[in-house]
N, C-alpha and C positions, 0 to 999 in steps of 0.2 A: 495483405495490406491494401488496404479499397483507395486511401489517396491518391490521387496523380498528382497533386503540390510536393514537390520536393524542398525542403527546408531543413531542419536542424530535428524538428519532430518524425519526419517520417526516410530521412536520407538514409539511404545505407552503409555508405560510408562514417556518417555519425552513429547510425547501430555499434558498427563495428569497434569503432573508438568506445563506444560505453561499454559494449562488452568485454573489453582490457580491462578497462576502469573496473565495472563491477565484479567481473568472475577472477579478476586476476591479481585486485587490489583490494577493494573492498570488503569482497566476502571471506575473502582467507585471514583478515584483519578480524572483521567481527566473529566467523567463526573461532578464532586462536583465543578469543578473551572473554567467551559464553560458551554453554554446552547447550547447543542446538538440537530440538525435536523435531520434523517434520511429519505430519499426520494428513493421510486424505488429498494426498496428488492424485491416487486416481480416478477422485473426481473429476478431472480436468481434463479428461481423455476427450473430449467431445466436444471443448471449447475449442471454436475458433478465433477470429484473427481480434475480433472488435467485443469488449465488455468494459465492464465497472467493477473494478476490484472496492468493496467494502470491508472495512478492520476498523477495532477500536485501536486509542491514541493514546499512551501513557510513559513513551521513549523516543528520543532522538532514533533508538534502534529498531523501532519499530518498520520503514522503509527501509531500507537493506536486508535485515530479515527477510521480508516479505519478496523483495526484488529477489533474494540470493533462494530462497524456498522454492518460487515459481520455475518451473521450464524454462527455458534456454527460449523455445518458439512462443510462449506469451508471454518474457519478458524484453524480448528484443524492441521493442517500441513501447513500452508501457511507459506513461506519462504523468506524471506525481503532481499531486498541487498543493503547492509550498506557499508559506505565508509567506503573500508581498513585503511587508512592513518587517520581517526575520531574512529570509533567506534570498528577497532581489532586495535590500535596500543598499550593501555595500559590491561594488565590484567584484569584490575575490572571492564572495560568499557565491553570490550568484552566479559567475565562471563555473564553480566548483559544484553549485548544485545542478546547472542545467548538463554536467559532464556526467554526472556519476547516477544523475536521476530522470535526464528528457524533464526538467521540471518545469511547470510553466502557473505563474504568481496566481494566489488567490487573494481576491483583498476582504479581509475580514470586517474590515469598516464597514464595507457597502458602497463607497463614494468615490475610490477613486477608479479613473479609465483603464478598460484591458483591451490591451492590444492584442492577447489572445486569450479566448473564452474555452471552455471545457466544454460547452456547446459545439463551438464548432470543432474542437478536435475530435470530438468522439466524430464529428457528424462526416471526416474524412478517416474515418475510419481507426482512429488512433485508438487506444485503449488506456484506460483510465484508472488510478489508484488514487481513492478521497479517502478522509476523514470526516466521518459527518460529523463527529462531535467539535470541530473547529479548531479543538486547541488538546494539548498532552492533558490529561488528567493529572491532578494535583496526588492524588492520595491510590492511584491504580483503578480505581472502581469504576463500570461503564456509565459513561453519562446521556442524555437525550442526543438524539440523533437530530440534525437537522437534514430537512426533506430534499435537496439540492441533489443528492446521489440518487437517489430513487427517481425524482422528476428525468435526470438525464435518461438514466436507464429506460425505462418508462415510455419515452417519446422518442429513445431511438430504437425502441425494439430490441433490446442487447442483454443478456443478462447479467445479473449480479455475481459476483463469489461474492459470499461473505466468509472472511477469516477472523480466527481469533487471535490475538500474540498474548501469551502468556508467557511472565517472568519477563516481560521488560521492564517493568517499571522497578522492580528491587533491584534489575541487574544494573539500570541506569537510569535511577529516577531523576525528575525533573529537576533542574538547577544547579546538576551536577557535569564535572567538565568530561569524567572518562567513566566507563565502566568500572562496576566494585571488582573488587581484586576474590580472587579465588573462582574463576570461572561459572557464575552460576546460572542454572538452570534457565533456559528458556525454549519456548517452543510457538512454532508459526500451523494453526490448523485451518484446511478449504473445506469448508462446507461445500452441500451440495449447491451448481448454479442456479438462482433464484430467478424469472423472468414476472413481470405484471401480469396479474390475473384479469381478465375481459371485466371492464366497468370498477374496478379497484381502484379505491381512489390510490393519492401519492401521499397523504401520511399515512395509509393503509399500511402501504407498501413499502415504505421507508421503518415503521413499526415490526415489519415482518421480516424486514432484513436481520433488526435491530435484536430482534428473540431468536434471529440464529445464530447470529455471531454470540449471543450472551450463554445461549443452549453448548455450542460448542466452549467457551470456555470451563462452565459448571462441569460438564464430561470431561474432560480431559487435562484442567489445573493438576488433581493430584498425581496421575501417570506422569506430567510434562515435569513439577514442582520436585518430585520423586526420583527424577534421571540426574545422576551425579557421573555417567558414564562417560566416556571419550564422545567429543562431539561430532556426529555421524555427518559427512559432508553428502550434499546432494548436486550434482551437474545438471 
């Protein structure tokens, strides 16, 4: 961890607390009510402290998957950006997601003031988990990426994972309050770490992200869609 600001995003004593929260509440939750696939962690042997986790968006479960899928040592500070206007606008919401997520508000408008930017977090070294598509997909299918993830990456020299989450959206599509009953299928896959290429532009790059994460689902849907199996837990 590169910060020396001690706060809520990089304290260790708030690690700790979220690591209750997440390994000890969260993931055995969404583990017990989906049947989880995890493919391609050891891509991540090599990742160190500071990156941009990229994944498409199509489920509430999409973040805890992804949290609960990651190591133990790249998920201990990883930092979520949660829509302002959903998940900081009422107190209990926000409580609950800066505990179980390190989450810190993105404003989809454009207009209103941040008091903390994804800029500078990565730039103290935090690590990062975006959605470039903005918002959960309607219907599961991947949508245009906006360039925002790739720009951070990009100009802090960090690389990308790009993951896929497959079987979220049927397991807990949009505008629904709990997961569908009968446990089904999903799976969280890392591609391999992506970095900017010399003189790339940033929708180059953000394009490039975008046909891995889309490469990795086409691969691997029918294997992940296919496992009716006990849900395999990973620490």
């Amino acid at each position: 961890m590169a910060a020396t600001m001690r706060d809520r995003f990089t304290s260790r004593s708030h690690a700790a607390a979220r690591f209750v929260a997440q390994r000890g509440l969260l993931k055995p939750v969404v583990w017990s009510v989906t049947t989880v696939t995890v493919l391609g962690r050891e891509r991540l042997a090599a990742v160190e402290d500071t990156y941009v986790v990229v994944a498409n968006h199509t489920s509430h479960l999409d973040t805890p998957l992804i949290m609960g899928a990651l190591p133990r040592r790249l998920a201990r500070y990883l930092a979520v950006g949660a829509a302002a206007d959903y998940f900081f606008d009422v107190w209990r919401r926000r409580g609950l997601t800066a505990l179980f997520f390190n989450a810190f508000p993105v404003d989809r408008s454009g207009t209103g003031a941040r008091k903390v930017s994804a800029r500078s977090l990565l730039n103290r070294g935090v690590p990062l988990l975006i959605f470039p598509e903005g918002t959960r997909s309607r219907d599961g299918s991947l949508g245009a990426f906006k360039p925002g993830a790739a720009a951070l990456a990009s100009s802090a020299a960090v690389p990308v994972l790009p993951v896929a989450v497959i079987g979220a959206h049927a397991a807990h599509p949009r505008g629904s309050n709990w997961p569908q009953p009968g446990r089904l299928p999903v799976g969280v896959v890392f591609g391999e770490p992506l970095t900017a290429r010399p003189g790339e532009q940033v929708g180059e790059f953000s394009e490039r992200i975008r046909s891995a994460v889309a490469a990795l689902a086409e691969e691997h849907t029918d294997r992940i869609l296919g496992a009716r199996t006990t849900a395999r837990r990973h620490t």
